[in-house]
C-alpha positions, 0 to 999 in steps of 0.5 A: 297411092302410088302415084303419090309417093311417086310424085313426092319422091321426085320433088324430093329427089329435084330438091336434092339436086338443087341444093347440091349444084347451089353456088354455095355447095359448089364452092365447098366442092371446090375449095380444095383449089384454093392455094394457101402460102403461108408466111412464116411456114411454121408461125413465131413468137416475135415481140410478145405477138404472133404475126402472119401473113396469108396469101390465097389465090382464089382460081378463075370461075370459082366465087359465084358473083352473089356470094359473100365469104367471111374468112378466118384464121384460128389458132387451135391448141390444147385446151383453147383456140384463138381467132386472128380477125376475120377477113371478108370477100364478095362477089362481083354484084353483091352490094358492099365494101369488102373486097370484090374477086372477080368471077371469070380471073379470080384473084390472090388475096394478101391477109395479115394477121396478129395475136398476143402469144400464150405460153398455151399456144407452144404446139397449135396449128393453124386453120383457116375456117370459111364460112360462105352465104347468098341471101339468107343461106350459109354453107361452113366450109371444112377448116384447112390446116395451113401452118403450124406454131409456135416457134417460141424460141425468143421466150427463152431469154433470161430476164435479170437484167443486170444492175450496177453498183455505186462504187466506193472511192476507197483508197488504202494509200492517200497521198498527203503533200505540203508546200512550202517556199523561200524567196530570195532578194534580187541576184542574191542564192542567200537564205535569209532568216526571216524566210525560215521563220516563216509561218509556211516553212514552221508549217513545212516542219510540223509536217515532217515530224507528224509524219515521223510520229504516225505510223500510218504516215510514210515519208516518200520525197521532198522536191527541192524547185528552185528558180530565178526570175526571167530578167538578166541573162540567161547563164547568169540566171542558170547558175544563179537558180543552180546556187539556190538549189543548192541553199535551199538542199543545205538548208532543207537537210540541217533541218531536218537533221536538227528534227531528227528526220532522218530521211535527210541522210538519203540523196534518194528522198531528195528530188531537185528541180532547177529552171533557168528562168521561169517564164511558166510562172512569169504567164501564169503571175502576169493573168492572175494580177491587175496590171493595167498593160497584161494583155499586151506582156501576154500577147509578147510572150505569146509572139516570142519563145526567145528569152532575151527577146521576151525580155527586151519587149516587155521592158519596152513597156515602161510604163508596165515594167516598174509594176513587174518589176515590183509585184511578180519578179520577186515572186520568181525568185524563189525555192519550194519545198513539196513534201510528199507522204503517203498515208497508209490506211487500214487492212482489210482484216481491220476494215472486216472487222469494224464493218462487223462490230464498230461501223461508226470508226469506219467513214463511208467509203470503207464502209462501201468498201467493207460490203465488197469483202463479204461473200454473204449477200446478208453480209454485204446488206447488214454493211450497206444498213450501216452505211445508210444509217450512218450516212443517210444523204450518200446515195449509194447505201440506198442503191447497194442495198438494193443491188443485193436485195434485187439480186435476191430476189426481193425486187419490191423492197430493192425499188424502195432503196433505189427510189431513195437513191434516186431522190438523193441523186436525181438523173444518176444514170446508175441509178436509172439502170437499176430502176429500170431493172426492176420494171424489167423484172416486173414486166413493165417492158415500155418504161425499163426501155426509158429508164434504160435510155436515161442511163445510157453510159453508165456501163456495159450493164446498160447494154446488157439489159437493152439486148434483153429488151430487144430481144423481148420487142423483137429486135434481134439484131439490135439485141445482137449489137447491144450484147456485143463481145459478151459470150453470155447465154442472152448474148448466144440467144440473140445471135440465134434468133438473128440467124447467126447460128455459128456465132451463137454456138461459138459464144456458149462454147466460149462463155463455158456456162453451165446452166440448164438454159445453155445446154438447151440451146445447143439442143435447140442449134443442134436441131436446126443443123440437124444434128440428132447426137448434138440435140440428144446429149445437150438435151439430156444434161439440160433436163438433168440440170433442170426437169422443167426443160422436159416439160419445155422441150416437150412442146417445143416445136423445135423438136418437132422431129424428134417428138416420135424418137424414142431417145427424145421421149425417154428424156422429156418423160 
């Protein structure tokens, strides 16, 4: 009997010893010399992902040559765990296709790794689990903790992108003008009668006395143009077109005194122009006519500036010059008359007002303009309904009546207006920024970047909501370029990400915002420049601001070394 229990426990015994000093067994002993580097040291949230990279050096005579690991790298959290893809290596005489590391020189093994980010994955480490078999024996490694996550930093920026008016093109003073001329016979300053019967200068009066009726209408100047035409000399055609001014004021006054205007006792409403001979008028006769030798009349007021050398060419063409002669010289010989007015348009007061309780004596840019006057967003909207009704075709009622209600956060009825817009005015690039604010609202990071790209130039708006694209892919730099000089918070956020710590401060201090979101980020520079007074305070105003920068801050890796602080936790409490 003894014998027996002597003999079994010495197979037992022999078994133990067996099992112990087995190539798997020996290689959990020793896996503490497996050397992890770890990139990035504490893992980010970067473009919505998680990105890593594992290099493992594996030392010499540790992977027996009949076994085969399955590594993987797992993501654990409270309340879950995630795992990145598993990586396989073998030894020098298993038969397979996975990696071979070499039993007598060991190797270093590069491993790169991705996983969508969780907002559950704020405070999570980072183990590598290792399960090694030879045949049909498998031994599980103790998982190692090589990193911790997540930075989750970039997940701060504030997505409302920005979207753009359609501006109205009201003018509270119109300029209204009306032209009029009186041509003269050859040589001659004498105004003729039939010239101030014509219909242009009845015309020309109407005008003044309307202007003098309407209240809204104000008279501004009269410019008194009088010219001769480029043939004879030139001081005779000085003085010649020096008299015509002269008629054209003489007769201009008496008119206007016979009308009772009585701007015509003010030398000031007058201003008078005199050309010698006008060439200007001369070129621009000569293109718009059929002569048969214009090309060639041009080509000589092109060669020469000398008038009389101008003229000796031109009248070297013969068989040209009678036609001049007859069609465009008499043109020349002339003085216009360009009254100038300015129409005065309603006041705001009156412009509030009808916007409110007669929209339809408004014409749409008041109406436009109307919206701009009110402070209520239910204002501004019951405006742009008005001017939706009343001018269903202009694209704008539709895309500022989404600009409010996206403002509001009525992002599902705002698309509705914009797609109207954007049916009335197809490729309008204010209207592609503001449709792909709504995709960017909504999520839909890859089609806001399109619509974004269409609208190129239709303002710094565009550039704003490139950056938070940027921002969300990733592209920090990119993100910093498209905020530029902006001292907005997305902007302070960008430089951060980057790097560009001072920077990103200095745009918070300058841009004087007051939310909760900026004091969190001068928390959040404040803890990478170690500085705990500046983390402290900034923390606390942004909690107070907004209690859910506690919860946030709580599970903010960023403040890993402040976690056991007491002042920290009194605040995030």
């Amino acid at each position: 009997m003894k014998r027996t229990i002597s003999v079994v426990t010495t197979l037992v015994l022999a078994g133990l010893v067996v099992t112990s000093c087995s190539p798997l067994n020996k290689m959990k002993k020793r896996a503490g010399e497996l050397k992890y580097d770890v990139t990035p040291e504490v893992l980010e949230e970067k473009g919505e992902m998680v990105d890593v990279k594992i290099d493992v050096t594996i030392p010499p005579k540790f992977f027996n040559k009949n076994v085969t690991i399955v590594a993987t790298p797992v993501l654990k959290y409270e309340g879950g765990e995630k795992a990145f893809a598993s990586r396989t290596l073998q030894g020098e005489n298993v038969q397979g296709n996975n990696t071979v590391v070499p039993y007598e020189t060991g190797k270093t093994i590069s491993y790169m790794g991705q996983l969508p980010y969780e907002d559950a994955m704020r405070l999570s480490e980072l183990v590598v689990k290792v399960q090694a078999s030879k045949g049909l024996k498998t031994v599980d490694f103790d998982p190692v903790k090589v990193a911790d996550g997540i930075v989750a930093t970039a997940t701060l920026v504030n997505n409302q992108p920005a979207v753009v008016l359609g501006k109205d093109a009201f003018q509270r003073i119109t300029p209204e003008q009306n032209e009029s001329a009186i041509y003269y016979l050859i040589n001659s300053a004498q105004v003729r009668n039939n010239q101030v019967k014509s219909e242009e200068i009845k015309a020309m009066e109407q005008f003044l006395k309307d202007a003098k009726a309407d209240e809204n209408l104000k008279l501004k100047n009269v410019e008194i143009q009088s010219y001769a035409s480029p043939d004879g000399t030139y001081n005779w055609n000085d003085r010649l077109a020096n008299k015509r001014e002269g008629s054209a004021t003489d007769f201009l006054k008496n008119n206007m005194k016979k009308n009772k205007v009585e701007e015509y006792k003010d030398l000031d409403f007058f201003k008078k122009y005199v050309v010698a001979e006008d060439w200007e008028g001369f070129k621009k006769a000569m293109e718009a006519s059929s002569i048969r030798d214009k090309e060639l009349i041009l080509r000589v007021l092109a060669m020469h500036t000398d008038p009389e050398v101008r003229e000796r060419e031109i009248k070297n063409i013969a068989s040209a010059y009678s036609v001049i002669a007859d069609q465009i010289l008499p043109k020349l010989r002339r003085s216009k008359f360009v009254v100038n007015a300015e129409r005065i348009g309603k006041s705001d007061e009156q412009i509030r007002e009808l916007a409110q309780t007669k929209p339809s004596e408004l014409n749409v840019e008041e109406l436009l303009y109307a919206a701009t006057l009110f402070e209520s967003n239910a204002d501004k909207l019951a405006v742009y309904e008005a001017a939706i009704s009343q001018f269903p075709n202009d694209w704008r009622g539709f895309n500022d009546a989404g600009m409010v209600l996206f403002e509001t956060g009525k992002v599902a009825q705002a698309k509705a207006h914009f797609e109207k817009a954007n049916a009335l005015s197809s490729n309008n690039k204010i209207v592609k920024n503001n449709l792909g604010a709504v995709e960017l609202k909504n999520g839909n990071v890859k089609e806001a970047e399109v619509l974004f790209g269409a609208a190129t130039g239709a303002g710094n708006e565009v550039n704003y909501n490139k950056g938070i694209v940027a921002i969300i892919k990733g592209n920090y730099k990119d993100a910093v370029n498209y905020f530029g000089s902006c001292n907005c918070v997305n902007a302070a956020l960008a430089n951060l990400l980057a790097g560009n710590t001072s920077v990103a401060s200095k745009k918070l201090e300058d841009g004087k915002n007051d939310t909760a979101l900026a004091s969190y980020l001068k928390a959040v520079i404040g803890a990478k420049n170690n500085d705990s007074a500046t983390v402290m305070s900034n923390l606390k105003d942004a909690c107070a601001k907004d209690s859910s920068m506690k919860k946030l801050a709580e599970t903010d890796i960023e403040f890993a070394k402040y976690f056991q602080n007491a002042d920290f936790k009194a605040i995030v409490k």
